[in-house]
C-alpha positions as CSV (number, residue, x, y, z in Angstrom):
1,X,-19.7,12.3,12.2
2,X,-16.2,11.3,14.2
3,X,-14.9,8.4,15.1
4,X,-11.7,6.9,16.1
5,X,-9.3,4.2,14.9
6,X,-5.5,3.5,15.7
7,X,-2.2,2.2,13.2
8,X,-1.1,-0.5,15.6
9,X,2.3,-0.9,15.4
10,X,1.9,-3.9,13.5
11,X,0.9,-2.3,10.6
12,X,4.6,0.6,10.2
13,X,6.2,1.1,7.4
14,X,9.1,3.4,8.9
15,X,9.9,1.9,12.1
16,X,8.0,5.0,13.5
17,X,5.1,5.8,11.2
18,X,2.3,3.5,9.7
19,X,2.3,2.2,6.4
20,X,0.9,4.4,3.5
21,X,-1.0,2.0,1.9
22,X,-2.0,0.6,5.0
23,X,-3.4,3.3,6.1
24,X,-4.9,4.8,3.4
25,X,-6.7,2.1,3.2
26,X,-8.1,2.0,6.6
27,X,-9.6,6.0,5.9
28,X,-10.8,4.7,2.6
29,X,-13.0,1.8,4.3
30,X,-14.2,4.7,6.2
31,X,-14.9,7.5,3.2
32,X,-16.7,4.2,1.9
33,X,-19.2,3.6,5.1
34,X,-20.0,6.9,4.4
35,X,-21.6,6.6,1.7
36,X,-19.2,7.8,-1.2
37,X,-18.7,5.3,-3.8
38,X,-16.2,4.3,-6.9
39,X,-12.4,4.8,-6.4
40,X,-10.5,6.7,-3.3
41,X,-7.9,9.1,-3.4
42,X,-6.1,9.6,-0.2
43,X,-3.2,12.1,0.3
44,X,-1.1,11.5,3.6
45,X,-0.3,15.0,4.8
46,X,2.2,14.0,8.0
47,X,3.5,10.3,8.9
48,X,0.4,8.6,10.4
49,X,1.4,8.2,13.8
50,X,1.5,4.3,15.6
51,X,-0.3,3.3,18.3
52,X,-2.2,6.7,18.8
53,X,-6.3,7.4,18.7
54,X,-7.0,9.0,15.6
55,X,-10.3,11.0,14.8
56,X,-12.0,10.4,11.7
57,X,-14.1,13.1,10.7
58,X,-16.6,12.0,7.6
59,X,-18.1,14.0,5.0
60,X,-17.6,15.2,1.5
61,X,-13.4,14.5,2.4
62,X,-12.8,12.4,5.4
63,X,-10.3,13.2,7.3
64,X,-7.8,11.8,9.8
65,X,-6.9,14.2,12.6
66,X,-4.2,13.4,15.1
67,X,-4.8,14.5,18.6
68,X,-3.7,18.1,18.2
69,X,-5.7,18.6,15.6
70,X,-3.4,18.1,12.7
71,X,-4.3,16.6,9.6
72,X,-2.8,13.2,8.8
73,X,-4.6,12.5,5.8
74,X,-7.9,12.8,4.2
75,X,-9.8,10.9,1.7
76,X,-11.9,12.1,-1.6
77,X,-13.8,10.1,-4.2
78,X,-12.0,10.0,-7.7
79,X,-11.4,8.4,-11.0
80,X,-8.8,5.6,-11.4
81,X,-6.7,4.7,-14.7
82,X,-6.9,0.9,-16.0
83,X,-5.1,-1.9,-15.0
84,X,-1.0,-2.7,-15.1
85,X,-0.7,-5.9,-17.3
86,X,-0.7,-8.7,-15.9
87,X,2.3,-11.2,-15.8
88,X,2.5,-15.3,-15.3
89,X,2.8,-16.8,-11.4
90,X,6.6,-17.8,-12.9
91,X,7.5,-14.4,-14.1
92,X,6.3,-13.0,-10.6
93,X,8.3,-15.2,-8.6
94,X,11.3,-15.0,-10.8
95,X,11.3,-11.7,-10.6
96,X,11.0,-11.5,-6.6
97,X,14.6,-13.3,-6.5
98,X,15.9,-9.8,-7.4
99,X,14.2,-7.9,-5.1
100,X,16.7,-5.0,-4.5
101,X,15.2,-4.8,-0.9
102,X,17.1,-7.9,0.0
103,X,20.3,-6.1,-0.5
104,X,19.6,-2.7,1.2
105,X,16.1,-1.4,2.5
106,X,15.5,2.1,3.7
107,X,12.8,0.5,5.9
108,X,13.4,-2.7,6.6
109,X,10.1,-3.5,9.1
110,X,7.9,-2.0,6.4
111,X,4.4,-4.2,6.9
112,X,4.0,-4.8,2.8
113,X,7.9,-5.3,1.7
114,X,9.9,-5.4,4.5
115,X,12.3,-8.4,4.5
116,X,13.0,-8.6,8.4
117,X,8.9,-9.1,8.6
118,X,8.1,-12.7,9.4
119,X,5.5,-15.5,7.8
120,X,2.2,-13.9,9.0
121,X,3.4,-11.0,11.2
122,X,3.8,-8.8,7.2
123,X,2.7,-9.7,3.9
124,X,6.2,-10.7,2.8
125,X,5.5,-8.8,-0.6
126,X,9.3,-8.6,-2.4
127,X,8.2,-6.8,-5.8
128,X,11.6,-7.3,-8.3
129,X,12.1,-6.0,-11.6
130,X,10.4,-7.3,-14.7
131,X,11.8,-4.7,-17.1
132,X,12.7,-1.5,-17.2
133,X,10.3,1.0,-14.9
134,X,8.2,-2.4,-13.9
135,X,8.3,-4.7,-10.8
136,X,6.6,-8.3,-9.9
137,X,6.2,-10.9,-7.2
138,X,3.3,-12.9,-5.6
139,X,1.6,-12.5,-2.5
140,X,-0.3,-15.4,-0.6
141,X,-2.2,-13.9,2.3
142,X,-1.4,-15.7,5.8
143,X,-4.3,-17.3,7.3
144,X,-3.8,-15.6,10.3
145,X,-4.8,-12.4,8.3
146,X,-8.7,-13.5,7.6
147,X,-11.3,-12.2,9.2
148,X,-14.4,-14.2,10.4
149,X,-15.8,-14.7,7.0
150,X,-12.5,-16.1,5.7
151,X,-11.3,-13.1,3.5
152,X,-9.2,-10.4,4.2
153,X,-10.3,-7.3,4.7
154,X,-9.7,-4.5,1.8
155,X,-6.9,-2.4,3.5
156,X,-4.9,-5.6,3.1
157,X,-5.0,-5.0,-0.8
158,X,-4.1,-1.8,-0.1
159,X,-1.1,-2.4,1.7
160,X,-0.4,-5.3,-0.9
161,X,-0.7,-2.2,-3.6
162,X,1.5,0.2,-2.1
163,X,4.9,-0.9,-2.1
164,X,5.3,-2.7,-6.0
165,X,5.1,0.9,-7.1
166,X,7.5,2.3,-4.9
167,X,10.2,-0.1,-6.0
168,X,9.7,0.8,-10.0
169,X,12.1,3.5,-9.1
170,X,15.9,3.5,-7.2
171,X,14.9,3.2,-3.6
172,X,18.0,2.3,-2.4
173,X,19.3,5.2,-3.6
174,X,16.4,7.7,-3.8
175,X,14.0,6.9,-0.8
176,X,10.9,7.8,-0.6
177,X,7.6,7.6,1.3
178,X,3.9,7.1,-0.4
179,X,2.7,10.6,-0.6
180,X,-0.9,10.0,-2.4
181,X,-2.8,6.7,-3.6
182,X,-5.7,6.2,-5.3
183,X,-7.3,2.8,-5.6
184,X,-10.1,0.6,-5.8
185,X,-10.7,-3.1,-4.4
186,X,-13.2,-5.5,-6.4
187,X,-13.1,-8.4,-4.7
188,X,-11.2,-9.6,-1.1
189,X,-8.0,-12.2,-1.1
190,X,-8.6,-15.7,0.2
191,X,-5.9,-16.8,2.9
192,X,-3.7,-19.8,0.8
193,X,-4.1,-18.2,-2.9
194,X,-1.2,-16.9,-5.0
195,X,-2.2,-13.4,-6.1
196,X,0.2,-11.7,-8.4
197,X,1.3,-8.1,-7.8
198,X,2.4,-5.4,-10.4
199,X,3.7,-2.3,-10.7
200,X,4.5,0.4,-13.6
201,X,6.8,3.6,-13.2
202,X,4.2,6.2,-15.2
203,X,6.5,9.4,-14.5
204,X,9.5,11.3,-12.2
205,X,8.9,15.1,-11.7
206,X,11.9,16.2,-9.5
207,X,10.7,14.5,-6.1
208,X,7.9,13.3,-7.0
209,X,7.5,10.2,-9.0
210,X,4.1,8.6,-10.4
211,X,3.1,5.1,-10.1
212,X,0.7,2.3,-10.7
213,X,-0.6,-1.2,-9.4
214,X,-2.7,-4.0,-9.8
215,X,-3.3,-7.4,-7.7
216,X,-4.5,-10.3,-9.4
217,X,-6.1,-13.5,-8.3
218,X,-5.2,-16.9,-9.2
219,X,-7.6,-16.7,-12.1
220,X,-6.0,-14.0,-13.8
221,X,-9.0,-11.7,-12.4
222,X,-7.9,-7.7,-11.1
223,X,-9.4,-7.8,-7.5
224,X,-7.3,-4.9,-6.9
225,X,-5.4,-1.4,-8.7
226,X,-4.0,2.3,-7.7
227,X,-1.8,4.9,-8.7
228,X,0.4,6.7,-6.2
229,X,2.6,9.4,-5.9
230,X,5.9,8.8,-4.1
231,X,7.6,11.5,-2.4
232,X,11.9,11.3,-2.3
233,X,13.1,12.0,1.4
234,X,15.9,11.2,3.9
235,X,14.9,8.1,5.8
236,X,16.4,9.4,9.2
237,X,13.6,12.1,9.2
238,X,11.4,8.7,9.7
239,X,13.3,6.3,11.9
C-alpha cells in the first residue's frame, strides 16, 4: 500500500537535504502502522530530498521512493543494543558549553544540532564531550513542537537521537552524514521537560564509523535509544 509524505524544509540537516534522523523517523512511524513491531532500522540510500512528495511503499521493508523512482531509504524491523549510560542534568549541560559545533559546523541549519537554528524553529540539541568517544547535553522540547495531545510526536526523538552520535567523532574535521539508524521510542517528550541526551563512539572502519544513543527523561527513565552508522563525506556534495 503507498502513500505519500514530504521533508518540509524545516526539518534539513544539509541546507539541501532532510535530516537523517528526522527522517528515518518519519518512514519508521510508517514501517510501524504497518503492522511491524519492536526496533527499526532504516538505511538512507540518497539525501532525502526537501519539500518534495515522497511515496511510501509498505510491506516486509518500506520504502521511500522519490519521484523517479529512486530509492531514498527503506525501513526493516531489527534488534537494538542496550542503553548508553546515563549522565546527571549538570554533566549534560556542562558538557554542551563545549560543543565543538559552536566553533565550526559542516551544517550549520541542521534541525537537531545546528547552532544558527532558533528557540522553537530546531531542537537546539549541542551534544559536547563527556570523555573520550562520548558526548552530552539536554534537550527541552519547544511547546510549539506538541501535537494535540501535548506530546511530541516520536520522529522528534529521533531527530533528538541522531546528531549526539555523530559528534562522538571529529566532525569538524571528518564530516559526515547519518548513513543507517536503528532505534526504538518508549515513551513521547513533554513540551518544558529537560531530557538528557547521550552518545557513545562504538567503532571507526575507514569511512564508516559506529555509534549509539539514548534520551532520557527527567526521571532518569530511557524513553528513547539507536545505533547509527555515519558515513565520512565532503560537505559541498550537500550544500
Amino acid at each position: 500500500m503507498a502513500s505519500e509524505i514530504r521533508i518540509e524544509r524545516r526539518f534539513r540537516g544539509p541546507s539541501a537535504s532532510g535530516n537523517g534522523g528526522w527522517t528515518a523517523g518519519r518512514l519508521a512511524e510508517r514501517h510501524l502502522a504497518a503492522g511491524a513491531n519492536g526496533p527499526v532500522q532504516v538505511t538512507l540510500r540518497q539525501p532525502p530530498p526537501l519539500d518534495t512528495p515522497l511515496t511510501i511503499d509498505s510491506g516486509d521493508h518500506t520504502r521511500l521512493l522519490a519521484p523517479d523512482g529512486g530509492l531514498v531509504a527503506e525501513a526493516v524491523s531489527a534488534t537494538l543494543d542496550g542503553a548508553v549510560d546515563p549522565v546527571a542534568v549538570d554533566t549534560a549541560r556542562s558538557a554542551e558549553q563545549e560543543y565543538a559545533g559552536f566553533r565550526s559546523h559542516p551544517f550549520p541549519e541542521c534541525f537537531t544540532c545546528g547552532p544558527e537554528r532558533a528557540e522553537g524553529d530546531g531542537l537546539r540539541i549541542f551534544p559536547g564531550p563527556d570523555g573520550p568517544g562520548r558526548t552530552a547535553c539536554t534537550w527541552t522540547p519547544h511547546p510549539s513542537m506538541a501535537g494535540p495531545d501535548s506530546r511530541l510526536d516520536p520522529a522528534y526523538v529521533w531527530a533528538a537521537l541522531d546528531c549526539p552520535g555523530g559528534w562522538t567523532d571529529d566532525l569538524e574535521g571528518r564530516p559526515m552524514v547519518l548513513g543507517r539508524m536503528t532505534a526504538q521510542i518508549d515513551a513521547r517528550p513533554i513540551p518544558g521537560e529537560t531530557h538528557v541526551v547521550v552518545g557513545r563512539q562504538v567503532s571507526v572502519d575507514g569511512r564508516k564509523t559506529h555509534t549509539a544513543s539514548t534520551v532520557y527523561d527527567s526521571g532518569g527513565h530511557a524513553i528513547g535509544r539507536a545505533t547509527h552508522v555515519w558515513i565520512a563525506i565532503d560537505p559541498a556534495a550537500f550544500s
